[in-house]
C-alpha positions as CSV (number, residue, x, y, z in Angstrom):
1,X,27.5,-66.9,5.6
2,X,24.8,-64.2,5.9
3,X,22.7,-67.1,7.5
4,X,25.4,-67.2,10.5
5,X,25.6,-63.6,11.0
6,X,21.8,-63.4,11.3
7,X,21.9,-65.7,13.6
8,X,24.4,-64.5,15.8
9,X,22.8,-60.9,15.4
10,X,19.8,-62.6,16.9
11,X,21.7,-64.3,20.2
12,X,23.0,-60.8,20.4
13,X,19.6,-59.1,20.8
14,X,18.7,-62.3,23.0
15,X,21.7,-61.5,25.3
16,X,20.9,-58.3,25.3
17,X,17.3,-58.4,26.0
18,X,17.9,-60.4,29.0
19,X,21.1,-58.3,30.6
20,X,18.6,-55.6,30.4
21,X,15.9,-57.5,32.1
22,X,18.1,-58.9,34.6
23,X,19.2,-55.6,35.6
24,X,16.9,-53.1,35.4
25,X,13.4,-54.7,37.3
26,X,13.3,-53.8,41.0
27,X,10.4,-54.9,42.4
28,X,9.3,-58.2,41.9
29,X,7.8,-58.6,38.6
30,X,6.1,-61.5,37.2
31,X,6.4,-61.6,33.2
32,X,4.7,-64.0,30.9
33,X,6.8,-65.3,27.5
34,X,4.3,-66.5,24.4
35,X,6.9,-68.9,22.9
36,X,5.9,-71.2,20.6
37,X,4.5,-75.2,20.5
38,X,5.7,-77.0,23.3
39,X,8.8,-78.9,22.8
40,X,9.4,-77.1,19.7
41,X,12.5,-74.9,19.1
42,X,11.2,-71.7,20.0
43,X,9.4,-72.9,23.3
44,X,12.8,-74.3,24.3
45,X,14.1,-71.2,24.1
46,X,11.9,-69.5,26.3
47,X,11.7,-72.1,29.1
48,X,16.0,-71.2,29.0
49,X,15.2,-67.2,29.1
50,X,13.0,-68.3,32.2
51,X,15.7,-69.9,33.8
52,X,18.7,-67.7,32.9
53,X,16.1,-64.4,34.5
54,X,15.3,-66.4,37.6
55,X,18.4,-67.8,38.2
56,X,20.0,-64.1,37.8
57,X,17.9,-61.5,39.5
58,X,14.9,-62.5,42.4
59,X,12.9,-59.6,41.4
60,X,11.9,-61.8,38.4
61,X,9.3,-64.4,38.2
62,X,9.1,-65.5,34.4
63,X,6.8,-67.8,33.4
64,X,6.3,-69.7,29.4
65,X,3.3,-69.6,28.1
66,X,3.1,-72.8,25.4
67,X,1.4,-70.7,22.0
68,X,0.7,-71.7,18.5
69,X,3.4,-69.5,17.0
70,X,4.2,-66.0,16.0
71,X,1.0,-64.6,15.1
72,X,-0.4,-66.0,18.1
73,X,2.2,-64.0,20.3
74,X,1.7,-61.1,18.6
75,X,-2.1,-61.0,19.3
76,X,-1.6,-61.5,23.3
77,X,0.9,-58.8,23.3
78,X,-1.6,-56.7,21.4
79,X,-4.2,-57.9,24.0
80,X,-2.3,-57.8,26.8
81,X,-2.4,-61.3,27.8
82,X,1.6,-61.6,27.4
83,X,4.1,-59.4,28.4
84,X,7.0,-60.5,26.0
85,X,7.4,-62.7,23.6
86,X,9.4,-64.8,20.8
87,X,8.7,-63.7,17.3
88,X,9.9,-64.7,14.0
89,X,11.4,-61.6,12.3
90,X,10.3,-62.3,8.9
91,X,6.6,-63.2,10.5
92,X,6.3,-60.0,12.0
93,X,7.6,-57.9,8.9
94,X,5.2,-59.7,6.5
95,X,2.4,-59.3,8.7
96,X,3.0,-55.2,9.2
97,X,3.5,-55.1,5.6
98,X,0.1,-57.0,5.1
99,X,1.4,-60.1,3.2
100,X,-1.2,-62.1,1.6
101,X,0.2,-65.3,3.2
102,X,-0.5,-64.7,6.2
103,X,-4.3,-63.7,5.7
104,X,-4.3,-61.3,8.2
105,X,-3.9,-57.6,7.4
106,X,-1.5,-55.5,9.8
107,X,-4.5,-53.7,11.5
108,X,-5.6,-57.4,13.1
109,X,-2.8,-57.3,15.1
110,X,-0.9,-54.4,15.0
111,X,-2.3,-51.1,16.3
């Protein structure tokens, strides 16, 4: 059961994230997702964000950007070579908290 909610507290933030997107950009504004391996689950996802923004507001042009995962995005965001992206939450607690398993210590990515 706690499995379900967090899920549906993640489609929440999802829906969320997007209203906000689909309302708020004036200008046109060309975004780049990190998402995940293509034709994996996460990389699915993002190619449906795309099409739900640019479907839904013209000032968007969102494009998917095929990465190798979670730490990946979270290095182009910190480089500025993304402007969003899909992140595990457990990936991107472990790596603030500088978990061993990950072999990368939260100043590598996080500034």
């Amino acid at each position: 059961m706690i499995k379900q909610g967090s899920n549906l507290l993640s489609v929440f933030k999802i829906i969320i994230t997007i209203f906000l997107l689909i309302f708020t950009l004036e200008a046109k504004e060309q975004l780049l997702i990190g998402s995940g391996l293509q034709g994996k689950g996460y990389h699915t996802l993002a190619k449906s964000i795309k099409k739900i923004l640019n479907d839904n507001n013209a000032s968007i042009n969102l494009k998917v950007l095929s990465t190798s995962g979670s730490i990946d995005n979270l290095i182009k965001l910190r480089n500025d070579e993304i402007d969003m992206a899909i992140v595990q939450n457990d990936t991107a607690f472990l790596q603030k908290m500088g978990n061993l398993y990950l072999k990368i210590t939260p100043q590598t990515i996080l500034k």
